[in-house]
C-alpha beads as a LAMMPS data file, in Angstrom:
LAMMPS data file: protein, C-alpha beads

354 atoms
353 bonds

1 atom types
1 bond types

-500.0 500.0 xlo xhi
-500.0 500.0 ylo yhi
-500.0 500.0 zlo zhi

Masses

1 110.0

Atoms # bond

1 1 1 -47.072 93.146 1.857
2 1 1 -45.864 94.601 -1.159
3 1 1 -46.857 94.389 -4.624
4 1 1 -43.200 94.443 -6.034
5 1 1 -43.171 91.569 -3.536
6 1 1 -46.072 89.866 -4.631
7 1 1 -44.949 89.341 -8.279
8 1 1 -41.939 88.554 -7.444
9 1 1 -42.537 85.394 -6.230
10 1 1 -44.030 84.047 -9.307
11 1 1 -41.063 84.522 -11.100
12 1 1 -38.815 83.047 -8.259
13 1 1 -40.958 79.990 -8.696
14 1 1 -40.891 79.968 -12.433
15 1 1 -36.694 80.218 -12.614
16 1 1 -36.786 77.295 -10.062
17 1 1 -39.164 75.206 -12.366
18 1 1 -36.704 76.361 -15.252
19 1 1 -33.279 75.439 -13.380
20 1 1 -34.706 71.801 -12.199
21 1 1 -35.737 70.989 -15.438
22 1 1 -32.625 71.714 -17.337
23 1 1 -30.721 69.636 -14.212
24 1 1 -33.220 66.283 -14.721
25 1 1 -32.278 66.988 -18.450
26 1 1 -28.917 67.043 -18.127
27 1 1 -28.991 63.998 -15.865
28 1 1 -30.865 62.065 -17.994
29 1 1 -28.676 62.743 -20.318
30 1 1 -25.738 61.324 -18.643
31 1 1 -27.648 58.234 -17.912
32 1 1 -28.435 57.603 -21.375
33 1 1 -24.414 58.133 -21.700
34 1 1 -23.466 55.604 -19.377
35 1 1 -25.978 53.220 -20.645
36 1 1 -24.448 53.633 -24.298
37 1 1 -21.130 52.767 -22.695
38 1 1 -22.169 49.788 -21.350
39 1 1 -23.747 48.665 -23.764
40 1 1 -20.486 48.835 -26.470
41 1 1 -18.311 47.495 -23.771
42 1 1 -20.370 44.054 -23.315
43 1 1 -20.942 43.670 -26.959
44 1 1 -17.054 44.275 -27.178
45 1 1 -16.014 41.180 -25.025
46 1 1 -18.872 38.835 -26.239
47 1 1 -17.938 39.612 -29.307
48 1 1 -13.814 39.008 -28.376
49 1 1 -15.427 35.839 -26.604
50 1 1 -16.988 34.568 -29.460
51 1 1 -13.937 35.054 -31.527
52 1 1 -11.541 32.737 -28.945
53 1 1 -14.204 30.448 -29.046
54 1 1 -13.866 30.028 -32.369
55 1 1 -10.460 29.927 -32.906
56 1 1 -10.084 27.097 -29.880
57 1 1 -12.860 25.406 -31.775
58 1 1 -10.949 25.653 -34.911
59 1 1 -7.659 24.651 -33.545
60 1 1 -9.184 21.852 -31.983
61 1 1 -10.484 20.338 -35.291
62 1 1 -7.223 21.204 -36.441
63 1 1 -5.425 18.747 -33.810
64 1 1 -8.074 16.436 -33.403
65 1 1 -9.833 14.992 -36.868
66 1 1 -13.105 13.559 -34.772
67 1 1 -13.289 16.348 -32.821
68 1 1 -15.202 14.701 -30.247
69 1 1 -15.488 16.387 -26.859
70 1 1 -13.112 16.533 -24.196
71 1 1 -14.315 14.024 -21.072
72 1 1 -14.612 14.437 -17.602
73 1 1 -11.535 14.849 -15.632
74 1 1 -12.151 12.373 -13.064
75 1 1 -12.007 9.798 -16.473
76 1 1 -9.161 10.945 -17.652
77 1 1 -7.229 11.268 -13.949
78 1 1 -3.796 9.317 -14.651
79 1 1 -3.092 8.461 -11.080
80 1 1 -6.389 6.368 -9.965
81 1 1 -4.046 3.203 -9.651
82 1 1 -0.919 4.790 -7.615
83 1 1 2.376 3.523 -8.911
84 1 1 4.573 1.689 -5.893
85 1 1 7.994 1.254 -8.015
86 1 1 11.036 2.825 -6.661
87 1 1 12.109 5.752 -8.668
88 1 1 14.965 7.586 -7.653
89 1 1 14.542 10.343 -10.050
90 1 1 16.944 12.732 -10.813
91 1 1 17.429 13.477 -7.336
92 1 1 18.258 10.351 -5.578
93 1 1 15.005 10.106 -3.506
94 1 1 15.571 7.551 -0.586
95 1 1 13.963 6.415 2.225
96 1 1 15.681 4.484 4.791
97 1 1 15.350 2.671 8.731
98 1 1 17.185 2.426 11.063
99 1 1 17.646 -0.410 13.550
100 1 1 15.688 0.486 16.856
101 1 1 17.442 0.052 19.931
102 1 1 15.795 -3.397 21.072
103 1 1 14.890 -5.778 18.193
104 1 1 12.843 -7.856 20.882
105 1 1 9.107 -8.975 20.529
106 1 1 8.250 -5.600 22.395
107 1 1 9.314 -3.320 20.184
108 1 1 6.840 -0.532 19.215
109 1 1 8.557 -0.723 15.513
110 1 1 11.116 -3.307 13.845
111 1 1 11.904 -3.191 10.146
112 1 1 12.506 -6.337 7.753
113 1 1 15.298 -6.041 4.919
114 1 1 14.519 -9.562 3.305
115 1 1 10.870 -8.443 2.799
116 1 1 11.236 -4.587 2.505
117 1 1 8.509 -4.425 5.244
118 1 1 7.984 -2.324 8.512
119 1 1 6.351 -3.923 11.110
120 1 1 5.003 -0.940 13.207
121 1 1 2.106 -0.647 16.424
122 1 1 -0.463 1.071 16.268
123 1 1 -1.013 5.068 17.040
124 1 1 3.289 5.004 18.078
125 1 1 5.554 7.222 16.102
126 1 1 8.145 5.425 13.703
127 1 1 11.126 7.413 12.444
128 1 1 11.358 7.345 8.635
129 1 1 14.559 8.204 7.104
130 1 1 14.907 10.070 4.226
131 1 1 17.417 11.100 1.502
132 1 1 18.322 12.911 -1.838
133 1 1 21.697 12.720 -3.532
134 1 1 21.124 16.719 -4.479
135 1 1 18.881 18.912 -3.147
136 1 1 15.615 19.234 -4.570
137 1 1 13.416 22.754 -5.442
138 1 1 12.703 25.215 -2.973
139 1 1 9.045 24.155 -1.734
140 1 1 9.384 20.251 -2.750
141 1 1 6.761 18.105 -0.706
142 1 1 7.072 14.348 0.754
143 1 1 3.648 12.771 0.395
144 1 1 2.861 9.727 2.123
145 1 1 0.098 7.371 0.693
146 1 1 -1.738 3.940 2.258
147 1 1 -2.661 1.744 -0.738
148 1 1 -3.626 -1.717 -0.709
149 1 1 -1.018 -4.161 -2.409
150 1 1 -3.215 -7.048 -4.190
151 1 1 -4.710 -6.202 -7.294
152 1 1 -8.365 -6.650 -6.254
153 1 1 -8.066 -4.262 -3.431
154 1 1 -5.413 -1.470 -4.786
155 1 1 -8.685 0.568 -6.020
156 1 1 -10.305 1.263 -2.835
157 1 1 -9.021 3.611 -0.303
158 1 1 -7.261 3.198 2.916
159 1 1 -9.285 4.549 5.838
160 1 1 -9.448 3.868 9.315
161 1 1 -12.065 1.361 10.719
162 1 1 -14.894 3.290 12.190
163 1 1 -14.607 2.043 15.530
164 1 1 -11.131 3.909 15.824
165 1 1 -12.141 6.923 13.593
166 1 1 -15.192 8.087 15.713
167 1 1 -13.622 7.537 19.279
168 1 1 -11.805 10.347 21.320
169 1 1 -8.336 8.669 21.839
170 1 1 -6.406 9.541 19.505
171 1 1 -8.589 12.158 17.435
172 1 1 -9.362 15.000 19.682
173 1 1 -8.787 18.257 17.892
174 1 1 -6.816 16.388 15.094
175 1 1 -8.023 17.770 11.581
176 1 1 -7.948 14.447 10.127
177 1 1 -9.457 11.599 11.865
178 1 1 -10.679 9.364 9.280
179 1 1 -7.001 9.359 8.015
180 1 1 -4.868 5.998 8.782
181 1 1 -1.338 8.020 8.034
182 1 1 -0.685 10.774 11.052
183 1 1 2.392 12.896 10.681
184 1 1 4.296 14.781 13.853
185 1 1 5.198 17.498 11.817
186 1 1 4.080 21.006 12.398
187 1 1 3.960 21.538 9.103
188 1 1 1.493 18.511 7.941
189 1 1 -1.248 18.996 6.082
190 1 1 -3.571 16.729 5.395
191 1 1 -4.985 15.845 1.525
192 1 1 -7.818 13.672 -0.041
193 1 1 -7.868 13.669 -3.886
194 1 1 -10.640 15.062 -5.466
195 1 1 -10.458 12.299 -7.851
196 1 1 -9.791 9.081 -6.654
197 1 1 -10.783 10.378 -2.617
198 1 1 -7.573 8.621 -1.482
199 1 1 -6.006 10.114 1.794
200 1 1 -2.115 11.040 2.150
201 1 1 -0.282 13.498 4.593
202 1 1 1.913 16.067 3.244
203 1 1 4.853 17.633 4.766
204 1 1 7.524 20.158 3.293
205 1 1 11.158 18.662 2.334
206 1 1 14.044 19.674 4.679
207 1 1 17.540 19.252 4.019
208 1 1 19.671 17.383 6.379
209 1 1 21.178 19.382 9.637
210 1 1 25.009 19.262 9.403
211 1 1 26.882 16.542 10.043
212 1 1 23.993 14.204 8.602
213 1 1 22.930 12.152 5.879
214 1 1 19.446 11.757 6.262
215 1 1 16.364 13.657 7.760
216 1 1 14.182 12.003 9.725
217 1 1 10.301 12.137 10.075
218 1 1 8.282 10.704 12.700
219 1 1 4.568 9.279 11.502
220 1 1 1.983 7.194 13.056
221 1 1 -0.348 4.559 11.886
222 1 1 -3.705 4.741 13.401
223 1 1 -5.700 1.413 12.602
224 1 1 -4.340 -2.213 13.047
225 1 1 -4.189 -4.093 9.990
226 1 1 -6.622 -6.646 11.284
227 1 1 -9.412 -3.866 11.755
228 1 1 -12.716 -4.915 9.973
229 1 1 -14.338 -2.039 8.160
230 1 1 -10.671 -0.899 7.580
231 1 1 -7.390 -2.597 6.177
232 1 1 -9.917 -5.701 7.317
233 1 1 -6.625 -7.834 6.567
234 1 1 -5.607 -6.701 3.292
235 1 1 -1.751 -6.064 2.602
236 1 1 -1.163 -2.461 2.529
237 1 1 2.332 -0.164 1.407
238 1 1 3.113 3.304 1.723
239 1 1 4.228 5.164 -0.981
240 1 1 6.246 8.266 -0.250
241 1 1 6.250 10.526 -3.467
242 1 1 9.032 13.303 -3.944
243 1 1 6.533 16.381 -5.656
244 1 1 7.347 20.192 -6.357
245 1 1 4.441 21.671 -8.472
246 1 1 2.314 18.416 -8.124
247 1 1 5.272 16.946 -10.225
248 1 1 6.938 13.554 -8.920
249 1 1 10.446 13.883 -8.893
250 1 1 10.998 10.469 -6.881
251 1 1 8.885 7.336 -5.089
252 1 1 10.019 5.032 -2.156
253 1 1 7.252 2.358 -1.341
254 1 1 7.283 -0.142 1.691
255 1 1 5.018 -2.735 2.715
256 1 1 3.696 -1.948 6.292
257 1 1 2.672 -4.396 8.978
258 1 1 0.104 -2.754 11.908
259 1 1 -0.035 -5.286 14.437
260 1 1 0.157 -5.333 18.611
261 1 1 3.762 -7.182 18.407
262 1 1 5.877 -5.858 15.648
263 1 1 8.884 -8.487 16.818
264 1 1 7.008 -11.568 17.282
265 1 1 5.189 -10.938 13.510
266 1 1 8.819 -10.338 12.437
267 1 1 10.161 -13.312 13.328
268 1 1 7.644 -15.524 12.492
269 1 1 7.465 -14.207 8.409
270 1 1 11.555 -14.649 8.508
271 1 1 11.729 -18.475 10.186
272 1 1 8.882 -18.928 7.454
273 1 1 11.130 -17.417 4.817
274 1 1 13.992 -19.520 5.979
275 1 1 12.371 -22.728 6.472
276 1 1 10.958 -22.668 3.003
277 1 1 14.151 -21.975 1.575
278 1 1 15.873 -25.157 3.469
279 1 1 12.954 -27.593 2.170
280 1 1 13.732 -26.081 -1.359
281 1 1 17.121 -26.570 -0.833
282 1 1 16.934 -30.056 0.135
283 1 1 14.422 -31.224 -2.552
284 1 1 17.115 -29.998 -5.387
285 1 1 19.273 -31.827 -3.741
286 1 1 17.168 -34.964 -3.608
287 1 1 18.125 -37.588 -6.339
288 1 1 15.135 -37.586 -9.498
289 1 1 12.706 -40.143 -9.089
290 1 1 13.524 -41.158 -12.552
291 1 1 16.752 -42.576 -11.512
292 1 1 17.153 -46.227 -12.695
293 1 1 16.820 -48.255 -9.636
294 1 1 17.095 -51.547 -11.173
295 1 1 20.563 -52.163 -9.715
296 1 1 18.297 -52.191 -6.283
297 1 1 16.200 -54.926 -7.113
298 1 1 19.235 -57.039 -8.278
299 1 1 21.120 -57.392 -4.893
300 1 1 20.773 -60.206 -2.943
301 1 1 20.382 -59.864 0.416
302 1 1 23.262 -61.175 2.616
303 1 1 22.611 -64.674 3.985
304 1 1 23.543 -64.769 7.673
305 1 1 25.672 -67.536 8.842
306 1 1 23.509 -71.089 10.025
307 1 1 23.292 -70.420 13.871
308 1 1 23.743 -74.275 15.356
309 1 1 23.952 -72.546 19.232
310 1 1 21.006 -74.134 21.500
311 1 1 19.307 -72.104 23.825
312 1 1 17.036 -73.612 27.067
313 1 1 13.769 -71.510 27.460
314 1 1 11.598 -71.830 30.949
315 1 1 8.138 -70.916 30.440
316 1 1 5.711 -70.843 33.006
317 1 1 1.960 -72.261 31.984
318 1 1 0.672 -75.442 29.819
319 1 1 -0.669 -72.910 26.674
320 1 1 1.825 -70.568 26.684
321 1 1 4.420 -73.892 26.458
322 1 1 2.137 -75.570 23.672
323 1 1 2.663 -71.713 21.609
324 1 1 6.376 -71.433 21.716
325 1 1 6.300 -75.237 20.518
326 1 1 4.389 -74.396 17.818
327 1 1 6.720 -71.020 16.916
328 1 1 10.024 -73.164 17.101
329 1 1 8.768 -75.853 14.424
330 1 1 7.588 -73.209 11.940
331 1 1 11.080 -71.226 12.483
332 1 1 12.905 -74.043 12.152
333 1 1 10.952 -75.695 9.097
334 1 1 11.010 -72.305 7.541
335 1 1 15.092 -72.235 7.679
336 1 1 14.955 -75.865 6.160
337 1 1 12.905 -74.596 3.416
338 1 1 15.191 -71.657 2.578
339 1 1 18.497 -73.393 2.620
340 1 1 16.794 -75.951 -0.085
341 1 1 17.591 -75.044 -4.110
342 1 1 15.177 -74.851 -6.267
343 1 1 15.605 -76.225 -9.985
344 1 1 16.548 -72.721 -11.166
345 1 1 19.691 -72.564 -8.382
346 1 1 17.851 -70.173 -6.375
347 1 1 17.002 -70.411 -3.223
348 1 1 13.137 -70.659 -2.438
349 1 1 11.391 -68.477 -0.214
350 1 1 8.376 -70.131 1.225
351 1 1 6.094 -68.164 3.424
352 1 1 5.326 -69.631 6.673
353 1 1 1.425 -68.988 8.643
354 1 1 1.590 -69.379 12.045

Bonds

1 1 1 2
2 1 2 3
3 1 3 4
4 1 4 5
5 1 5 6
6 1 6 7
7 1 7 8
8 1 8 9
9 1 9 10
10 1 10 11
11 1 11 12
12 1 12 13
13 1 13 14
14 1 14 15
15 1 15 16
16 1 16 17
17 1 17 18
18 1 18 19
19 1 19 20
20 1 20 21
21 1 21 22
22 1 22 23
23 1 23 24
24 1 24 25
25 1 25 26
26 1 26 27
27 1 27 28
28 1 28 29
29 1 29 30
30 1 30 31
31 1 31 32
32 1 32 33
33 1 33 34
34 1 34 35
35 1 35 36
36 1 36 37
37 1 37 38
38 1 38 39
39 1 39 40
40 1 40 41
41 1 41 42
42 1 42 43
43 1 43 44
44 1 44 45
45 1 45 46
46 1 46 47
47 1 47 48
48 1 48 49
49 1 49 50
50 1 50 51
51 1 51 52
52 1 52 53
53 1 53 54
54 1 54 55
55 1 55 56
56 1 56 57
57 1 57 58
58 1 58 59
59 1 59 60
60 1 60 61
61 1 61 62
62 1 62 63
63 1 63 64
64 1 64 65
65 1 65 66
66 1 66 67
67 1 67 68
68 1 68 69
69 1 69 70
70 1 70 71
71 1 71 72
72 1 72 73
73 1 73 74
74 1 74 75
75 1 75 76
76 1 76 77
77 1 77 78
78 1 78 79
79 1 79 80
80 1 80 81
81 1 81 82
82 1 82 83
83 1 83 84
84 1 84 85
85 1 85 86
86 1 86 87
87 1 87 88
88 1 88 89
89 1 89 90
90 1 90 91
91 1 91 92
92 1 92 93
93 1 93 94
94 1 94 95
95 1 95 96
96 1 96 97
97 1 97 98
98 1 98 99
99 1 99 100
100 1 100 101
101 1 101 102
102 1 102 103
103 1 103 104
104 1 104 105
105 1 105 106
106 1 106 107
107 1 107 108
108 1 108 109
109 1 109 110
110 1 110 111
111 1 111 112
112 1 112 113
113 1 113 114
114 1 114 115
115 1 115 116
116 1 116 117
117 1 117 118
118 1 118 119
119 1 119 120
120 1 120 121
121 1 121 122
122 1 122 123
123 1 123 124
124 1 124 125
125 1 125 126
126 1 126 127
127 1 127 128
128 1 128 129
129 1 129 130
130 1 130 131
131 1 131 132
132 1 132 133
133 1 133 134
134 1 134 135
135 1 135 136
136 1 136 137
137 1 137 138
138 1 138 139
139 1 139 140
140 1 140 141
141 1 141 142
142 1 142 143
143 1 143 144
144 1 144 145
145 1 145 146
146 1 146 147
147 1 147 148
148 1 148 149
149 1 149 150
150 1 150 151
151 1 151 152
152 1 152 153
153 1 153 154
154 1 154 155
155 1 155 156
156 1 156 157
157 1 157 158
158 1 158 159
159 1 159 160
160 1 160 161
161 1 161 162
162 1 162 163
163 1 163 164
164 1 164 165
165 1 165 166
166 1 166 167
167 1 167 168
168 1 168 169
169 1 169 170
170 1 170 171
171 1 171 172
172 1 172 173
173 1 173 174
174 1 174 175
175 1 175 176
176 1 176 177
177 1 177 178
178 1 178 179
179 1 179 180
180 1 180 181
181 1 181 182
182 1 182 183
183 1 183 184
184 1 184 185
185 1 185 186
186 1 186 187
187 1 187 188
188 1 188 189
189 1 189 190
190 1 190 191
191 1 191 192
192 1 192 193
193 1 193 194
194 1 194 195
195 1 195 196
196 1 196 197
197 1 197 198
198 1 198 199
199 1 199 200
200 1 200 201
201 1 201 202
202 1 202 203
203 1 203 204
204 1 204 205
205 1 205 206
206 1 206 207
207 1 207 208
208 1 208 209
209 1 209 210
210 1 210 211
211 1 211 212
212 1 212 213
213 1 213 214
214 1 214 215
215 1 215 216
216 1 216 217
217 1 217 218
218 1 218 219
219 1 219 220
220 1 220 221
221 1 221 222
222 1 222 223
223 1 223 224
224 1 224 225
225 1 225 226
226 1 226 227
227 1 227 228
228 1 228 229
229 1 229 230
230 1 230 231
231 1 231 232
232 1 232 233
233 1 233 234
234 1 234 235
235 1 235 236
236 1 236 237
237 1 237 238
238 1 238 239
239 1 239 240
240 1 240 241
241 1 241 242
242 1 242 243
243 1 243 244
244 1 244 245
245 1 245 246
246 1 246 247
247 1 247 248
248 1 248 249
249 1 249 250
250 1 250 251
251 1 251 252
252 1 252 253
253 1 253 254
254 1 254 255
255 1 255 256
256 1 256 257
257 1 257 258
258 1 258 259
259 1 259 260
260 1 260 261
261 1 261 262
262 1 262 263
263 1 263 264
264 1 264 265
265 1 265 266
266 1 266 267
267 1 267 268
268 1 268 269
269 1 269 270
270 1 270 271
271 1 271 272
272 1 272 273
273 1 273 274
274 1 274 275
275 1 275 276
276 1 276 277
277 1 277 278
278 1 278 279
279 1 279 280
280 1 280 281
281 1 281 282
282 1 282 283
283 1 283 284
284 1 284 285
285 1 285 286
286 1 286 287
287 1 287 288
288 1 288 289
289 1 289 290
290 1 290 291
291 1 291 292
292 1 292 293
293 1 293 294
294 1 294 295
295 1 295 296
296 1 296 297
297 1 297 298
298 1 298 299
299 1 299 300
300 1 300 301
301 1 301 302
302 1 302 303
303 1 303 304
304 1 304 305
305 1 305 306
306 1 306 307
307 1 307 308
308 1 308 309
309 1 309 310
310 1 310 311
311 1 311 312
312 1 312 313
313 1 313 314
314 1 314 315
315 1 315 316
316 1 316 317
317 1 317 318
318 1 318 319
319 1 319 320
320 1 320 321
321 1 321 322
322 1 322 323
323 1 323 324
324 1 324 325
325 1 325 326
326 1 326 327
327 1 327 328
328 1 328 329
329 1 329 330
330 1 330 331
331 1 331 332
332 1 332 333
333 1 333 334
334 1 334 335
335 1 335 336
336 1 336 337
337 1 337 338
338 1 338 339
339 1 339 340
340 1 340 341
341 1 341 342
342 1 342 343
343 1 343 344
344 1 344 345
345 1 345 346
346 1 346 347
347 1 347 348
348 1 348 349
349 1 349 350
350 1 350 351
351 1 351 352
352 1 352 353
353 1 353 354
């Protein structure tokens, strides 16, 4: 080997020491860059934060003289007692039934106008009816509600009794079993509140084919209303809400009846309806019991004409003889008596024992 050779290689070695410390340099460098950057950015937006924060703080003083802080949402939730009062809204929001095909005690649905009640059975669909008088927003919803009518009840939510929740009839593959309110609509979806947990079905508003009034919707009911651990009784409506933008532009409620015989229950809360209305009827009619009656007590009773005809009697046995006997002389002492006067003129009334 060389010498040139051998002192070369010192120097190779020394310009590579040279060139990887001036690259570690200049990396470090950059590092230190970025760091700086990051740095001035953060302390940028805390500092931006800070400042919104302190404007919202002062506008809310401004607004609000106690400035006390804002509760939880689930306190301040508006809806946690659902409203059932029709409201049309500016859109005319109906809902409507109409008369199935055989009103008989068979029927899988009937519908009362005299109590604004459907009578439906259970887990069959039920055509609902609905209307607006103009058409409503592009994406406008129909939501569908179960709430309990009485006051006591209307904060706890409808579900399905457990016995009809957890079994396979009925709920295999649905996404909702614990839901009383099923929808046929390919569209449904399927909501519970994240406030007041109550369950409704949504589906999207469609606008009447043509030649028609109304669309119609088919939905089932899946728990009788005699179900304990669910409606357990309790008299339940459904509210259908008009909504676009979680906005109600219109509410239809009806009361709702889940039973095995939809026309016999019919029938039997009408004939109630009418009989009560007859007896009420007839007791107006009835004269006041403060009616002076004393023009009652003043008539005298018409005296029949003295009967002088003699009648022959054959009686068989001695005591049964001996008994009439007896019975014709306290008749016949009891008429003398009666056609007497007495010193006033009127005619006295003695009573007679046998």
């Amino acid at each position: 080997m060389s010498d040139n050779m051998l002192f070369s290689y010192p120097a190779m070695a020394e310009n590579s020491l040279q060139n990887a410390g001036q690259s570690f340099d200049s990396l470090w460098a950059s590092l230190e860059d970025l760091v700086h950057h990051y740095q001035s950015d953060e302390e940028s937006s805390t500092g931006n934060s800070s400042l919104e924060c302190s404007i919202d703080d002062n506008l809310s003083q401004q607004h609000s003289p106690l400035a006390s802080p804002s509760p939880p949402l689930r306190q301040t939730n508006p809806h946690s007692v659902p409203s059932s009062i029709h409201y049309p809204g500016h859109y005319g929001f109906q809902i409507a039934f109409s008369p199935p095909k055989k009103d008989t005690k068979s029927t899988t649905w009937t519908y009362s106008s005299s109590f604004n009640k459907l009578y439906v059975r259970m887990a069959t669909s039920c055509p609902i009816q609905f209307k607006t008088a103009s058409p409503p927003p592009s994406g406008t919803l129909i939501r569908a509600t179960a709430i309990y009518k009485e006051p006591q009840h209307i904060q706890h939510v409808v579900t399905r009794c457990p016995n009809h929740a957890s079994c396979l009839q009925h709920n295999e593959n649905h996404p909702a079993p614990s839901h009383l309110i099923h929808s046929d609509h390919p569209l449904a979806a399927y909501v519970e509140d994240p406030f007041t947990n109550r369950h409704s079905v949504v589906i999207p508003h469609q606008t009447a084919q043509v030649g028609s009034e109304w669309t119609v919707n088919l939905y089932q009911f899946m728990c009788l209303g005699s179900c304990v651990g669910g409606p357990n009784r309790r008299p339940m409506q459904i509210v259908f809400t008009l909504e676009y933008e979680h906005t109600v532009l219109g509410r239809a409620a009806v009361d709702v009846r889940i039973c095995a015989c939809p026309g016999r229950d019919k029938r039997v809360d009408e004939n109630y309806l009418s009989s009560n209305s007859t007896v009420t009827k007839r007791t107006q009619c009835k004269r006041p019991l403060n009616q002076d009656t004393s023009l009652m007590h003043t008539k005298r009773r018409k005296q029949s004409k003295p009967d002088s005809d003699v009648f022959t009697l054959t009686v068989r046995g001695q005591e049964n003889y001996d008994l009439l006997c007896r019975l014709r002389d306290s008749l016949e002492l009891a008429a003398f008596l009666a056609s007497q006067p007495t010193s006033n003129g009127a005619m006295e009334h003695t009573p007679i024992a046998l």
